[in-house]
C-alpha positions as CSV (number, residue, x, y, z in Angstrom):
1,X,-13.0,-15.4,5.7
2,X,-11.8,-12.4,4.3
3,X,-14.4,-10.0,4.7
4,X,-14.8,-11.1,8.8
5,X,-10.8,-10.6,8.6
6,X,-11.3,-7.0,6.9
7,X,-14.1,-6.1,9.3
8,X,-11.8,-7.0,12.3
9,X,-9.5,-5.2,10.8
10,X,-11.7,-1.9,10.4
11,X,-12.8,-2.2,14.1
12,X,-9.1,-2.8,15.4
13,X,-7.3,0.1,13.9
14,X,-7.8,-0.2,10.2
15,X,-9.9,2.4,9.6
16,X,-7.9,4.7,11.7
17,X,-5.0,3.3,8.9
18,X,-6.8,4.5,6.5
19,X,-7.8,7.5,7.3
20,X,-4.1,9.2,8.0
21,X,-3.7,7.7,4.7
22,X,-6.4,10.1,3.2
23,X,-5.4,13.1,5.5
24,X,-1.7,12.3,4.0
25,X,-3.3,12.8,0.4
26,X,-5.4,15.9,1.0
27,X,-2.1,17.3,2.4
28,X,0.1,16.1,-0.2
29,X,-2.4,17.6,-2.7
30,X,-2.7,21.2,-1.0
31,X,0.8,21.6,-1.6
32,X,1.9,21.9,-5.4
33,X,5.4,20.0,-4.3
34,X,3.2,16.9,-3.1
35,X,0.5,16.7,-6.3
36,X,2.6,13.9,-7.3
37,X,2.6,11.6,-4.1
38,X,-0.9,11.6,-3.9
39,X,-2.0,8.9,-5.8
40,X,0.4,6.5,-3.9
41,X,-1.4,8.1,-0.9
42,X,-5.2,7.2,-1.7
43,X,-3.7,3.4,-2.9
44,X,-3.0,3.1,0.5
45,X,-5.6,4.4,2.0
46,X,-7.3,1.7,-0.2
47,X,-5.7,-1.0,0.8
48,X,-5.1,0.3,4.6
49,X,-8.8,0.3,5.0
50,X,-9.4,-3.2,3.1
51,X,-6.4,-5.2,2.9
52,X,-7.3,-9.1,3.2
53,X,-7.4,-10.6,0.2
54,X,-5.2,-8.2,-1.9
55,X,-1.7,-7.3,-1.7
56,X,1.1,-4.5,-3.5
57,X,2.1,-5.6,-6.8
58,X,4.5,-2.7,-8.9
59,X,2.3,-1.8,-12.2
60,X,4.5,-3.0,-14.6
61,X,4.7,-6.4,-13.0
62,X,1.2,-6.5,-13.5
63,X,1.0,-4.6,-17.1
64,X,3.6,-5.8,-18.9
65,X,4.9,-2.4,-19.6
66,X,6.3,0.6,-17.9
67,X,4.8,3.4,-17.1
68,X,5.7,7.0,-15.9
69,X,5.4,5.9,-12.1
70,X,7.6,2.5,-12.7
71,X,10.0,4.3,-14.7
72,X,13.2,6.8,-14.2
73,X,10.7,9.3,-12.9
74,X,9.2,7.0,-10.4
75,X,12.5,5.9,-9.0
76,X,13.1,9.3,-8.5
77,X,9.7,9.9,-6.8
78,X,10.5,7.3,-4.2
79,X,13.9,8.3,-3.5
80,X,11.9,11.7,-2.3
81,X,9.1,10.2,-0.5
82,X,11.9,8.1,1.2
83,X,13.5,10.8,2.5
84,X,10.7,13.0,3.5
85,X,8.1,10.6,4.8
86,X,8.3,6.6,3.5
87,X,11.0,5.6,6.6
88,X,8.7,7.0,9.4
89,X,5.6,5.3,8.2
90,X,7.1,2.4,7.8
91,X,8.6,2.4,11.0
92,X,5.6,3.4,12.6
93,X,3.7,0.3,10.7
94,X,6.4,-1.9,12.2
95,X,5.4,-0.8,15.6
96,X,1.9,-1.4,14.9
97,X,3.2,-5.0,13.8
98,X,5.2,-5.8,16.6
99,X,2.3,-4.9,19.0
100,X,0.0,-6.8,17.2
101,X,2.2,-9.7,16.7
102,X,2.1,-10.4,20.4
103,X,-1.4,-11.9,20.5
104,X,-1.8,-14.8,18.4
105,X,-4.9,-13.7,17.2
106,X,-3.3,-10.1,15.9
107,X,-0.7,-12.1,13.9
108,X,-2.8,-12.0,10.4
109,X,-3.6,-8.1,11.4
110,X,0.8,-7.7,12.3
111,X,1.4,-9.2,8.5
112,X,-1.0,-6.8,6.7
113,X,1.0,-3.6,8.7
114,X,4.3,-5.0,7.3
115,X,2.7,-5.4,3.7
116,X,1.9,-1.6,4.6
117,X,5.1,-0.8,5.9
118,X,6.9,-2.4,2.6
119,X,4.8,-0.4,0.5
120,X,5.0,2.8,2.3
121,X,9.0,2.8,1.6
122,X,8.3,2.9,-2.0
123,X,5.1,3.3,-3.2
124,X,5.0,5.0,-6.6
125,X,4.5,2.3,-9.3
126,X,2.1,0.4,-7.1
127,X,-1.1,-0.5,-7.4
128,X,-3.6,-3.1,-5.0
129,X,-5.5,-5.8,-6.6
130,X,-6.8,-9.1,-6.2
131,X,-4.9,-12.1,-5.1
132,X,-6.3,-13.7,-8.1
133,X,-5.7,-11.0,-10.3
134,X,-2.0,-11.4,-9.7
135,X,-1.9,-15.2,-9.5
136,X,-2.9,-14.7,-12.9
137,X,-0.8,-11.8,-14.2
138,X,2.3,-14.4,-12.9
139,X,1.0,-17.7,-14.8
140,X,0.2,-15.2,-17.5
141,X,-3.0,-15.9,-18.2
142,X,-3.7,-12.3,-17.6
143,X,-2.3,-8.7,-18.4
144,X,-5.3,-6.0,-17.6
145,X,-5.1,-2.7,-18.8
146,X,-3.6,-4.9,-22.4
């Protein structure tokens, strides 16, 4: 079910998603100020372009332990991506939501643009995975990357 979801999803805007996501890198990464936003970028673009049957989970969630991006210096990185671009992309994914969320049949597609209007907020220390990956990180049964 989730690959017809995420092929739905691809013809209905999602690869579209994705896409700004990568121009947002590239950009990012021409400019020496944004080298360290781009990551976040190309996890979104991930996910924008794929997202049934993962979700968002912050790294050290899924770790066990903190890393530069989940630390100080990533709070500080969001703060910044906040102020210079995480609000408008979320509220343009909101948008996208609420249009969606109209029809019932764009209701699954209206939830995965507010998991990527959440994440867009604050997205350093983030990473995508599995659904089972993380159902497993939480009964801690599994820490990868340990």
């Amino acid at each position: 079910m989730n690959v017809l979801l995420n092929i739905l999803w691809l013809i209905f805007g999602g690869f579209f998603s994705g896409l700004g996501w990568i121009l947002a890198g590239i950009l990012m990464a021409i400019t020496i100020i944004g080298i360290p936003f781009v990551r976040s970028c190309f996890m979104l673009a991930s996910f924008s372009f794929w997202p049934f049957g993962r979700d968002i989970i912050a790294r050290d969630e899924l770790t066990g332990r903190e890393d530069l991006g989940t630390g100080a210096l990533g709070l500080i990185g969001n703060i910044i991506w906040f102020i210079l671009c995480g609000w408008w992309l979320a509220v343009w994914h909101i948008v996208a939501a609420v249009a969606l969320a109209i029809t019932i049949i764009g209701i699954p597609f209206a939830l995965q643009h507010v998991k990527l209007a959440l994440a867009s907020l604050f997205p350093i220390g983030k990473t995508v995975v599995e659904y089972d990956a993380i159902n497993a990180t939480r009964r801690g049964q599994l820490r990868p990357g340990l």
